[in-house]
C-alpha positions as CSV (number, residue, x, y, z in Angstrom):
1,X,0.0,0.0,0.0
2,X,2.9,2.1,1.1
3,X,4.6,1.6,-2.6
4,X,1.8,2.2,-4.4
5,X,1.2,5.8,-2.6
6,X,4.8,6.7,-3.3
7,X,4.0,5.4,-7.0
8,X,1.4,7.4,-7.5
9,X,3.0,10.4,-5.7
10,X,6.1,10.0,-8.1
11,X,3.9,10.2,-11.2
12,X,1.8,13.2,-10.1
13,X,5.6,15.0,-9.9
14,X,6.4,13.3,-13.2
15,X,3.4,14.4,-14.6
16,X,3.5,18.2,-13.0
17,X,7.4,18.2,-14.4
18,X,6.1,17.5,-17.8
19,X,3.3,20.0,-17.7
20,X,5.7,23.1,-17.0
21,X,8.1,21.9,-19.4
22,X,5.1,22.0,-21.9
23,X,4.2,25.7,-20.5
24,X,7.7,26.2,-21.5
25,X,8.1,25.7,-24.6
26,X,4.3,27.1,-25.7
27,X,5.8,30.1,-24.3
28,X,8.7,30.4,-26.1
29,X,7.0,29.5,-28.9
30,X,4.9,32.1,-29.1
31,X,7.8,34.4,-28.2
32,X,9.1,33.3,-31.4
33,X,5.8,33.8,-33.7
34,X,6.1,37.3,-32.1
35,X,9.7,37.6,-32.5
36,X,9.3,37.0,-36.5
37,X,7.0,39.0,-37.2
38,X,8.2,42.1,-35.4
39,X,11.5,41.0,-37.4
40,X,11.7,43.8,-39.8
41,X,11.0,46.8,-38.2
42,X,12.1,48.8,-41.1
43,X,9.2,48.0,-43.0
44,X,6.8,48.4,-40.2
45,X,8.1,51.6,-39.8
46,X,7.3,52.8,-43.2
47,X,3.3,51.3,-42.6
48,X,3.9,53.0,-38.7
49,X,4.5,56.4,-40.3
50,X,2.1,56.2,-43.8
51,X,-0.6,55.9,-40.9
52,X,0.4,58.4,-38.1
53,X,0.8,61.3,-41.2
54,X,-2.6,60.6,-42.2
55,X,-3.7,61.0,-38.4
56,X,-1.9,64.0,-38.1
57,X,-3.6,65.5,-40.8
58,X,-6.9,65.2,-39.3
59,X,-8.6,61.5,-40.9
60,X,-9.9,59.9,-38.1
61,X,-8.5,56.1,-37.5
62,X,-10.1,52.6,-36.9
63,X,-8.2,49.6,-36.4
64,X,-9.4,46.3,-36.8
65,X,-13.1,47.3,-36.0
66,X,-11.6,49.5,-33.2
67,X,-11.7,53.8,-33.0
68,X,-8.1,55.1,-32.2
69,X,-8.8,57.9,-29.4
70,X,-5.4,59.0,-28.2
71,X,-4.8,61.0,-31.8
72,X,-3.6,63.9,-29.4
73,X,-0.8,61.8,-28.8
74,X,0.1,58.8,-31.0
75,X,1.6,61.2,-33.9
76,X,3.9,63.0,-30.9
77,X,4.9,59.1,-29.5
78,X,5.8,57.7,-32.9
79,X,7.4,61.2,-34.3
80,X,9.8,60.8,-31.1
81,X,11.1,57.0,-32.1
82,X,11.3,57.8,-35.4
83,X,8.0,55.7,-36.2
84,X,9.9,52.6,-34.7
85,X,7.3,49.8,-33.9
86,X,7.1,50.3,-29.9
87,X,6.1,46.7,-29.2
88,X,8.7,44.2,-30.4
89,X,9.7,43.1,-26.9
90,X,7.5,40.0,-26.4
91,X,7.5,40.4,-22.6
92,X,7.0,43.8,-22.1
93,X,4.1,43.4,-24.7
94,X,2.5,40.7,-22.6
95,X,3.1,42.8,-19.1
96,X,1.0,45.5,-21.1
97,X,-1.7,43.2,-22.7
98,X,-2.2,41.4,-18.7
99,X,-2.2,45.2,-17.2
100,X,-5.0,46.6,-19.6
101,X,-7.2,43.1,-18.9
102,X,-6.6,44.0,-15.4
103,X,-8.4,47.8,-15.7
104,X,-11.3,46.2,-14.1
105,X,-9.6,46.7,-10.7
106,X,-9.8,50.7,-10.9
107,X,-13.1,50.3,-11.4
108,X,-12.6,50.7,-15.5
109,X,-13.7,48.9,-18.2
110,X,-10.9,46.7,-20.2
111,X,-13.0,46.9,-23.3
112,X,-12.5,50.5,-23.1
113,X,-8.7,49.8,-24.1
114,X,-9.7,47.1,-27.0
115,X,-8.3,44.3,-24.4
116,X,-10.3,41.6,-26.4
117,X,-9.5,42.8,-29.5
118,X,-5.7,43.3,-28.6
119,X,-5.7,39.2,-27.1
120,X,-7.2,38.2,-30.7
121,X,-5.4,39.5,-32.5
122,X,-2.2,38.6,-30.0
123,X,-3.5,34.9,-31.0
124,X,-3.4,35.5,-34.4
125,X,0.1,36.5,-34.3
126,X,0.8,33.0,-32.2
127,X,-1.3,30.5,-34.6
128,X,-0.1,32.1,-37.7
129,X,0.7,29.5,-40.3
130,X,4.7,29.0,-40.7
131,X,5.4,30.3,-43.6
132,X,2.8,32.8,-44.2
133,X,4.1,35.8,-45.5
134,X,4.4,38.5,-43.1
135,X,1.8,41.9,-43.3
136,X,3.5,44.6,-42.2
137,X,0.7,46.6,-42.8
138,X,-1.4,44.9,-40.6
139,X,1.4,44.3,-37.8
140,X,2.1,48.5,-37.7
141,X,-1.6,48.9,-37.5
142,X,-1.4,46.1,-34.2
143,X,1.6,48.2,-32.8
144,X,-0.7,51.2,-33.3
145,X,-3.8,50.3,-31.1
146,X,-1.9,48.6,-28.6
147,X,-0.1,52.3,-28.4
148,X,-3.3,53.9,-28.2
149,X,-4.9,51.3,-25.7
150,X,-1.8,51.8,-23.0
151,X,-2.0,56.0,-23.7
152,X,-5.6,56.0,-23.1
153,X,-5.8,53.7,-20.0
154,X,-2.4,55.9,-19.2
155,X,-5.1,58.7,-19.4
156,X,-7.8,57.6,-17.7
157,X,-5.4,56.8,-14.1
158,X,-4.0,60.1,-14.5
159,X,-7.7,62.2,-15.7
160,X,-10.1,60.0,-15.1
161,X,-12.6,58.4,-18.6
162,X,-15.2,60.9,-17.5
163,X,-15.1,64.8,-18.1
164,X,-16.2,65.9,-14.4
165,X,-17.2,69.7,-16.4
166,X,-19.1,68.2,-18.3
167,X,-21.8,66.9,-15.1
168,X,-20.7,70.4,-13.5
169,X,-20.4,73.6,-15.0
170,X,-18.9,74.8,-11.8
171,X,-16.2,71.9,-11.0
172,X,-13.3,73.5,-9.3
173,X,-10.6,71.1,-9.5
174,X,-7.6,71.3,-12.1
175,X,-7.6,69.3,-14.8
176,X,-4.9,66.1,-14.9
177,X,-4.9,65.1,-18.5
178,X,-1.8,64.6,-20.6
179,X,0.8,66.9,-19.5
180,X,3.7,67.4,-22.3
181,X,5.9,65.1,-21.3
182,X,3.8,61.8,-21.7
183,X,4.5,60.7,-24.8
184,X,8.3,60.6,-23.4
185,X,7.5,58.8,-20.5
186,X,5.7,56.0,-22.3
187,X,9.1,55.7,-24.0
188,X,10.8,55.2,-21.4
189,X,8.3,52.4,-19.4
190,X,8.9,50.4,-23.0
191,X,12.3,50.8,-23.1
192,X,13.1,50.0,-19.6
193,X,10.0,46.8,-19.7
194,X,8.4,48.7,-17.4
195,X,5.3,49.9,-18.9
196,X,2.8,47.7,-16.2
197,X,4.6,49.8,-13.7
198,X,4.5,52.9,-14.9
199,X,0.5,52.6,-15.3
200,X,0.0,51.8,-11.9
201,X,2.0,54.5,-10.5
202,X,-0.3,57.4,-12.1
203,X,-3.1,55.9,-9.7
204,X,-3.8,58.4,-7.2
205,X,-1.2,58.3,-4.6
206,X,-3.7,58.1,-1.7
207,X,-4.5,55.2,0.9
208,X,-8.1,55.5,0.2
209,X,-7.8,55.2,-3.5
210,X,-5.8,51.5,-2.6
211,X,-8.7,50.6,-0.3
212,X,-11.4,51.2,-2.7
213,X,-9.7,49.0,-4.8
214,X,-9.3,46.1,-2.3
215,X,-12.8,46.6,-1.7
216,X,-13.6,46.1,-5.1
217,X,-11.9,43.0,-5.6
218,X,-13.6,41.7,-2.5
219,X,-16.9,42.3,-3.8
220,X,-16.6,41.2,-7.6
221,X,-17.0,37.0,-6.3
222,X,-19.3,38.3,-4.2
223,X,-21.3,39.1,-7.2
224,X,-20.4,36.7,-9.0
225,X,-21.8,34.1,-6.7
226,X,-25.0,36.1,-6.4
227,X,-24.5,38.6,-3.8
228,X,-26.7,38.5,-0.8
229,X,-31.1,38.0,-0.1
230,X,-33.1,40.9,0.3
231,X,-34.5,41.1,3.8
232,X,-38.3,41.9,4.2
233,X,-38.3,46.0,5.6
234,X,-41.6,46.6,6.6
235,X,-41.2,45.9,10.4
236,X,-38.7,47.7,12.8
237,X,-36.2,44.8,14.6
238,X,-35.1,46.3,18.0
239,X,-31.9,43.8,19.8
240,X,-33.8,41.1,22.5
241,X,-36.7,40.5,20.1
242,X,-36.7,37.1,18.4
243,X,-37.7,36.9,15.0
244,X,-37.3,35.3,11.7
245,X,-35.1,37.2,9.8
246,X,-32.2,37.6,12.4
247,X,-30.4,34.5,10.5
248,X,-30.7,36.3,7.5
249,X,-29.4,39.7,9.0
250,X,-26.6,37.7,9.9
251,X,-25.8,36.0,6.8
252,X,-26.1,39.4,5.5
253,X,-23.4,40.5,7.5
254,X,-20.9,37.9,7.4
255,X,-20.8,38.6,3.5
256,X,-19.4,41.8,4.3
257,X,-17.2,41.5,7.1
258,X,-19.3,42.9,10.1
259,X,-20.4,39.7,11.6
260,X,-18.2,38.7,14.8
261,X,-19.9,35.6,15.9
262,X,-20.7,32.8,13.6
263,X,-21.9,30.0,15.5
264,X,-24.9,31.4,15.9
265,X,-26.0,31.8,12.2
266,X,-29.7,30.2,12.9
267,X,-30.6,31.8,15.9
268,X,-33.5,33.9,15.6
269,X,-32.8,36.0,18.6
270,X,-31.5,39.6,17.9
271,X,-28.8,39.0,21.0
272,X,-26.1,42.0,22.1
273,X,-23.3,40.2,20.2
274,X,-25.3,40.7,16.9
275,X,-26.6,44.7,17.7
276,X,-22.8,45.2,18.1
277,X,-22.2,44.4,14.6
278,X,-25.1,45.9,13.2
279,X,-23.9,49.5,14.8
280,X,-20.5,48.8,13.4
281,X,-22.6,48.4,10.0
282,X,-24.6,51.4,11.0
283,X,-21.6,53.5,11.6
284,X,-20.2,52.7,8.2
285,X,-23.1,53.5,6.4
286,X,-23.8,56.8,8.4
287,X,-26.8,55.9,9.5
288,X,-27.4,56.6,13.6
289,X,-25.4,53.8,15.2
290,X,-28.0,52.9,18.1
291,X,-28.9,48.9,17.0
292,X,-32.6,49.3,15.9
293,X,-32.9,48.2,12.3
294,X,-35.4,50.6,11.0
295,X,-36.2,52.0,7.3
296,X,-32.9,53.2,6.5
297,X,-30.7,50.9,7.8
298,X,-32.6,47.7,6.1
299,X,-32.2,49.9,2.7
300,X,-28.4,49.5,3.5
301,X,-28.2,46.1,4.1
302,X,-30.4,45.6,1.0
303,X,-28.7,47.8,-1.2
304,X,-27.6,44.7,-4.0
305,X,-23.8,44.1,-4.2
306,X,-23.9,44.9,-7.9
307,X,-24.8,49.0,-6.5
308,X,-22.1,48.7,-4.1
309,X,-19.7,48.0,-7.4
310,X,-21.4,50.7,-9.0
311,X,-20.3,52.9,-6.1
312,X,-17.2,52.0,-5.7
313,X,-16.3,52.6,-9.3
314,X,-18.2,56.0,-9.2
315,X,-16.1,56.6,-6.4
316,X,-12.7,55.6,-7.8
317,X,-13.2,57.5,-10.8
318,X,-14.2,60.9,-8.6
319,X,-10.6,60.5,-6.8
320,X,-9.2,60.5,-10.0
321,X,-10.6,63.7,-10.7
322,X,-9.1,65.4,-8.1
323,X,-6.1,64.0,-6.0
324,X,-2.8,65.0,-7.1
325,X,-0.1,67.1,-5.9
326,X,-0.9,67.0,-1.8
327,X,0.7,68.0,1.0
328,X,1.8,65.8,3.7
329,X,-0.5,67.1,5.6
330,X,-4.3,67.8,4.0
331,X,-8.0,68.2,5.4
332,X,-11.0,66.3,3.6
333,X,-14.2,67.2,3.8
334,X,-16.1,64.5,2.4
335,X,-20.2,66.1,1.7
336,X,-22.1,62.9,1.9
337,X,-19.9,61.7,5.3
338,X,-20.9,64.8,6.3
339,X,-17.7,64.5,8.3
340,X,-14.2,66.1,8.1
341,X,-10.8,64.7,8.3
342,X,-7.0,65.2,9.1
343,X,-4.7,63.6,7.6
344,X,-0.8,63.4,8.2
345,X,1.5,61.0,6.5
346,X,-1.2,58.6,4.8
347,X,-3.1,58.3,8.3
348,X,-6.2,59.7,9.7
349,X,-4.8,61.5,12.4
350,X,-8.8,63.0,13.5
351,X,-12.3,62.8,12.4
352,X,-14.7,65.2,13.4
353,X,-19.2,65.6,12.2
354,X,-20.1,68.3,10.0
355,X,-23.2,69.6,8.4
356,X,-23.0,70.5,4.9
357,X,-25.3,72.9,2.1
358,X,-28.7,71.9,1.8
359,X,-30.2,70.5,-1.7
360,X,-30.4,73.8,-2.6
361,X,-27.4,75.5,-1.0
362,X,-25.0,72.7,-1.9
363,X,-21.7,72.9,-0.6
364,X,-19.6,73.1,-3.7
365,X,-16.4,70.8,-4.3
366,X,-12.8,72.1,-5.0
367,X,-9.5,71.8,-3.5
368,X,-7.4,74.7,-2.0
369,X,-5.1,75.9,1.1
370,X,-5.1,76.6,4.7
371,X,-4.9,80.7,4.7
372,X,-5.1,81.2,8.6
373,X,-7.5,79.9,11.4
374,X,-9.4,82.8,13.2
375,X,-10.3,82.8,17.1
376,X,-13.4,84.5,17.7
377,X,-14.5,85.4,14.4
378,X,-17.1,88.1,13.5
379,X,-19.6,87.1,11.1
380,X,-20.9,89.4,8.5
381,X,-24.3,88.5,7.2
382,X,-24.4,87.8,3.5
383,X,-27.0,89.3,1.3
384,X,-28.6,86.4,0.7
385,X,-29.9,86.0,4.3
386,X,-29.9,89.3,5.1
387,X,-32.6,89.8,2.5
388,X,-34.5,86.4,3.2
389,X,-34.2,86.5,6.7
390,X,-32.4,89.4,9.3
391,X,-34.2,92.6,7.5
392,X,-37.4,91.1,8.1
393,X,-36.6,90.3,12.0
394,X,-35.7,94.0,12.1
395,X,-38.9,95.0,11.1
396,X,-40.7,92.7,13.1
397,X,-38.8,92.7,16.2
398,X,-37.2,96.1,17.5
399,X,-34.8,93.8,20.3
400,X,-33.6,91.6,17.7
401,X,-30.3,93.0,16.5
402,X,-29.4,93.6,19.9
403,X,-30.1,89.9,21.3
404,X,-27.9,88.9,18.6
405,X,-25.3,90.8,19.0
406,X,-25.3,92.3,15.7
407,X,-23.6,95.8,15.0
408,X,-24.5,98.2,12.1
409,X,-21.8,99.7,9.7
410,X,-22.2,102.4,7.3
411,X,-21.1,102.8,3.9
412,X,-17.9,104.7,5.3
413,X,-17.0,101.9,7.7
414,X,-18.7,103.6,10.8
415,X,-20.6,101.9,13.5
416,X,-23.9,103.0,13.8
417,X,-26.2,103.4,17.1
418,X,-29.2,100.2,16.6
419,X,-31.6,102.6,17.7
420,X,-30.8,105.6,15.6
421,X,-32.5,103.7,12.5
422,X,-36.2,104.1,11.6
423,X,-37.3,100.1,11.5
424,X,-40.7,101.3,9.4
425,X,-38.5,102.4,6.4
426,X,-36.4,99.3,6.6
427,X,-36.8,97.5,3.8
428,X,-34.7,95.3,0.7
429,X,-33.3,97.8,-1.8
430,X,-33.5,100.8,1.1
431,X,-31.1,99.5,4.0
432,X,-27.6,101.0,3.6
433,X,-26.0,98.5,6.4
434,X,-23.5,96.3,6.8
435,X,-24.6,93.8,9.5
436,X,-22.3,92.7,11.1
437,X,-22.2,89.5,14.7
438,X,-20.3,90.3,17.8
439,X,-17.9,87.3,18.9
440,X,-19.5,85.1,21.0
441,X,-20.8,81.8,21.9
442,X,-24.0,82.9,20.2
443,X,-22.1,84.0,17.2
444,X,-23.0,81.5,14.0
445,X,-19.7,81.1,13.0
446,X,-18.7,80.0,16.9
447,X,-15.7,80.3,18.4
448,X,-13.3,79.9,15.2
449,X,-13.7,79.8,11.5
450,X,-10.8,78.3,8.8
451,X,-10.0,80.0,6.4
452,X,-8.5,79.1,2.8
453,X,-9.2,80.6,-0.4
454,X,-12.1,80.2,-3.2
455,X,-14.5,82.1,-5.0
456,X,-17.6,80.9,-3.0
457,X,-16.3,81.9,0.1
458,X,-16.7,79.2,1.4
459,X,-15.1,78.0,4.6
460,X,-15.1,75.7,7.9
461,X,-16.2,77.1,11.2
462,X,-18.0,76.3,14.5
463,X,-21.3,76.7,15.5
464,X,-23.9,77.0,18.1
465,X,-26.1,74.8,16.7
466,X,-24.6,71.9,18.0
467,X,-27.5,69.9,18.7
468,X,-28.0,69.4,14.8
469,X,-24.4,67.0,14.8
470,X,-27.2,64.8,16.7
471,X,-29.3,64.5,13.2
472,X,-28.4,61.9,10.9
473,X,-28.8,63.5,7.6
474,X,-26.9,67.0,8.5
475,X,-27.4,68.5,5.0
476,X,-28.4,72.3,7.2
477,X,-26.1,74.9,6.2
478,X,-26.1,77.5,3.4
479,X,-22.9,75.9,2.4
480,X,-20.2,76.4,4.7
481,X,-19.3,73.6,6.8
482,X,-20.4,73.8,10.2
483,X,-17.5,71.5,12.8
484,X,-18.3,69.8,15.6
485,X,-15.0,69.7,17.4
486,X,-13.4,72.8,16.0
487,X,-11.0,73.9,18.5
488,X,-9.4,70.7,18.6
489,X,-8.8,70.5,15.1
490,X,-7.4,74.1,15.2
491,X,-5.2,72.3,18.6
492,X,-3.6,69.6,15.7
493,X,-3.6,72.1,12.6
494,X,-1.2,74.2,15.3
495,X,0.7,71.2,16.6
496,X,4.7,72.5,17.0
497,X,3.6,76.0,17.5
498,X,2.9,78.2,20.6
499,X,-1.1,77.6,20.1
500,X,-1.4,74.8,22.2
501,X,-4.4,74.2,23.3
502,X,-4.5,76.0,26.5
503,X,-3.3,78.9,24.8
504,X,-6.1,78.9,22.2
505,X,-8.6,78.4,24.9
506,X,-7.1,81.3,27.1
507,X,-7.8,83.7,23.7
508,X,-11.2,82.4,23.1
509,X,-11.9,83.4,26.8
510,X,-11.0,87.5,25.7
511,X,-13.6,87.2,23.1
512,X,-11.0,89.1,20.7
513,X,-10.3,88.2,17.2
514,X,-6.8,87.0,17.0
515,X,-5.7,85.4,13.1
516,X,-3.3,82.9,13.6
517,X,-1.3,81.6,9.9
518,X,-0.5,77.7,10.2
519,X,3.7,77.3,10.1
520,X,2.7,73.9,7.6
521,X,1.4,73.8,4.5
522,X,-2.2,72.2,4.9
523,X,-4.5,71.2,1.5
524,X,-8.4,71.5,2.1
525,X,-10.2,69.2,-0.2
526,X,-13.7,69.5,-0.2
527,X,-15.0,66.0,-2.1
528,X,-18.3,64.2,-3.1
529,X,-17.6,60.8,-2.4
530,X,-20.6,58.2,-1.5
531,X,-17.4,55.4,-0.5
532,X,-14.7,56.6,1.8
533,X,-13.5,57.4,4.8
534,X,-14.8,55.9,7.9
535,X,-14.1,55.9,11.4
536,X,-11.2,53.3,12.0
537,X,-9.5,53.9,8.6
538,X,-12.2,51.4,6.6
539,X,-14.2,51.9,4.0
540,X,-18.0,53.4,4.6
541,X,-21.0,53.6,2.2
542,X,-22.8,57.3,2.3
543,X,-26.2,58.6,1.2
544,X,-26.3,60.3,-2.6
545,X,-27.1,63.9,-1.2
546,X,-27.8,65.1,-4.2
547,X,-28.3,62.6,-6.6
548,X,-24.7,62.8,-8.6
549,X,-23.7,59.1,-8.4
550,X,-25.8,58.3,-11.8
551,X,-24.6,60.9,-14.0
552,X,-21.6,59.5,-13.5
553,X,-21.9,55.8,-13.8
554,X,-23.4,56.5,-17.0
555,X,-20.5,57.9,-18.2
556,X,-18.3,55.8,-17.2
557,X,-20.4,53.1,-19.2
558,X,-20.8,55.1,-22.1
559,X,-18.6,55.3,-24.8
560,X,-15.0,56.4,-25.2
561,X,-13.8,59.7,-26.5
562,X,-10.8,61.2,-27.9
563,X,-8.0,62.0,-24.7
564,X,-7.3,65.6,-24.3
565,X,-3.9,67.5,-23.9
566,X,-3.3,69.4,-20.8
């Protein structure tokens, strides 16, 4: 029995030996079918540059069925090598072909970069007929898509496939297309073999970027084995009831990584153990983290796995938008968290609630500087509210201006007495003020405001209303963001200076204005993500505020167009 184990053992390793010796030598044969017919570049050269001058003078270019979009840059690329064929190296052809298939991991669609039609027509190349004589014409026009297939998905890590001006008129961020240099730098990744690299270091340099991705990967079995059962919503489930779709609720959990305890999976008893992990699930889906499953959080757990993809992708694609370029040391603001973030050296160093623009007073989304952090701010009313909402208090009420602290200026910059105005001629169009708040605890823009510059004005500050960071949804604000714990971000923004935090409390306490300029450079990026940050470093799931996530899915289903130059 022994001998006949060890037999058998010997002829599986026999057998494995002569399978990668096989592997072997398919590879190197079809290194050779691509080795032969890349084995006069001179004359794929001439094909290389009839096609490219034709581009060049404007005649649009199809390939084997497939639209060449990267005509911004191809002529550029080729021009450089002296329209040499840029794919003769087998391997470094095949690290590109595997690296485009792999797109799907950024949330991207390999299609997009003619990955089918490149591995055809690769095969074509390897089952060739010996002997056949060699198109050159047809092997420059090969070298030419798998060009524009690498610049495009090049493109698309740097820029991102969708135009973020074209959903938004108003989008603040700079654009990260092409930049002159990239037809050099493709070069260089094909010369050096290095072209699989070189695409996966223009993702964005950011953790959560790499997280969304893991996430991604997680969830695409996930899907592919059916995702997970809708639960039945119509009844609240409070922890110590018993009920039937507790196994269910755990099941749904497990798929996803909340559920702690899995030896009870058929228990029908909503125990402590199990409201633990639905709060941890609460909490990344900002939803009110108190155990009672209840309208909103059984839309979460039913929300399919195939939206979750969708998200994520939307959500990869938005950070390709807009990081670039940061600072060790950055503030996020991300709308639909409503939350705010410090970061320093790739780690969430705090995390504090905000509230953020209503529907109709959205808080816009653009990326800028810390200018200087102000104790005990003033707070001059805007037009806006002083038309919709102070002037007619005025009227109304002759003690409110005064049990608001507010102060009138003139047109010359003088203060004026509250009671030397006439309140029955106070009207819009006829009120030559400048209102203006006191600082104060009642103030609205708190105890401290931070300041960096944009053309909304808009800005983070504290506020009085701080039983509103209570509320769920906090979409309140006119479009500023209102912080929860600003003094103690102001505490870390200042960390290595004299504003410690006992010195920034002893200021607040004069109820003077005092500016104080950070000594680091600090971004402020103010994003629209519906996947991010999180409590703990993971990934959370957030309400569509206002209703963007679609727009964009769309386009990043849609059709390809033609890359643009910086």
């Amino acid at each position: 029995m022994k001998i006949h184990s060890r037999a058998l053992f010997i002829l599986a390793i026999f057998l494995l030996g002569v399978q990668i010796v096989v592997a072997q030598s398919k590879a190197e044969d079809n290194r050779k079918a691509h080795d032969l017919v890349y084995s006069n570049p001179d004359k794929i050269s001439f094909w290389i540059r009839d096609v490219i001058t034709k581009m060049a003078d404007g005649h649009s270019l199809k390939i084997e069925g497939e639209t060449v979009y990267s005509d911004s840059v191809l002529p550029e690329f080729y021009k450089n090598r002296d329209y040499r064929p840029a794919w003769g190296n087998y391997q470094t052809l095949m690290d590109a072909v595997d690296a485009l298939h792999d797109a799907w991991q950024d949330g991207l669609l390999p299609n997009d970069y003619h990955a089918d039609a490149i591995r055809k027509l690769v095969e074509m190349i390897r089952d060739r007929p010996a002997g056949q004589e060699i198109d050159y014409a047809w092997v420059a026009g090969f070298d030419i898509l798998m060009t524009d297939a690498v610049l495009l998905y090049a493109y698309h890590l740097m820029a991102g496939k969708v135009d973020p001006e074209s959903l938004d008129p108003h989008w603040n961020y700079s654009f990260r297309g092409f930049k002159e240099d990239a037809p050099n730098k493709l070069e260089q990744a094909i010369a050096n073999g290095t072209v699989a690299d070189a695409l996966h270091n223009l993702r964005p340099d950011m953790k959560l970027y790499r997280q969304l991705m893991d996430l991604l990967e997680e969830y695409q079995p996930l899907a592919l084995n059916g995702g997970w059962k809708k639960i039945a919503d119509a009844q609240v489930l409070k922890p110590g009831e018993d009920d039937k779709r507790v196994p269910l609720i755990r099941e749904r959990l497990q798929k996803t990584g909340e559920l702690t305890d899995t030896g009870k999976m058929e228990s029908t008893v909503y125990d402590d153990v199990l409201m633990n992990d639905v709060k941890a699930f609460q909490q990344k889906n900002a939803l009110t983290a108190d155990g009672v499953i209840g309208k909103t959080t059984f839309q979460a757990l039913n929300e399919s796995v195939e939206d979750r993809i969708s998200k994520l992708r939307v959500n990869l694609e938005r950070l390709r938008w807009v990081v670039s370029d940061l600072t060790d040391r950055y503030i996020i603001v991300n709308i639909p968290a409503f939350k705010a973030y410090y970061i320093e050296d790739r780690a969430i160093r705090f995390t504090t609630n905000v509230q953020v623009g209503r529907t109709y007073t959205k808080t816009p989304v653009f990326k800028s500087r810390l200018n200087y952090i102000e104790f005990n701010p003033t707070w001059t009313v805007p037009y806006s509210i002083l038309k919709s909402s102070v002037i007619p208090h005025i009227k109304s009420d002759p003690t409110y201006l005064e049990r608001n602290n507010f102060e009138l200026i003139d047109q010359s910059g003088n203060l004026v007495p509250i009671n030397s105005i006439d309140r029955s001629q106070v009207r819009v169009g006829n009120f030559p003020y400048t209102v203006r708040q006191k600082p104060g605890k009642g103030n609205s823009l708190g105890e401290v405001k931070f300041i960096f510059p944009n053309k909304y004005a808009i800005f983070l500050h504290d506020t009085p209303s701080k039983s509103l960071f209570e509320k769920q949804d906090r979409a309140f604000s006119h479009g500023c963001i209102r912080t929860q714990n600003p003094l103690d971000l102001a505490a870390i923004l200042l960390e290595g200076s004299e504003w410690n935090r006992q010195k920034i409390d002893s200021v607040i306490e004069t109820r003077k204005t005092q500016r104080v300029f950070p000594e680091k450079e600090i971004d402020v990026l103010l994003l629209y993500l519906t996947a991010g940050y999180y409590e703990g470093n993971g990934v959370g799931f957030f309400n569509d505020i206002y209703s963007r996530d679609a727009k964009v899915l769309a386009e990043l289903n849609a059709a390809q167009k033609a890359v643009k130059r910086k």
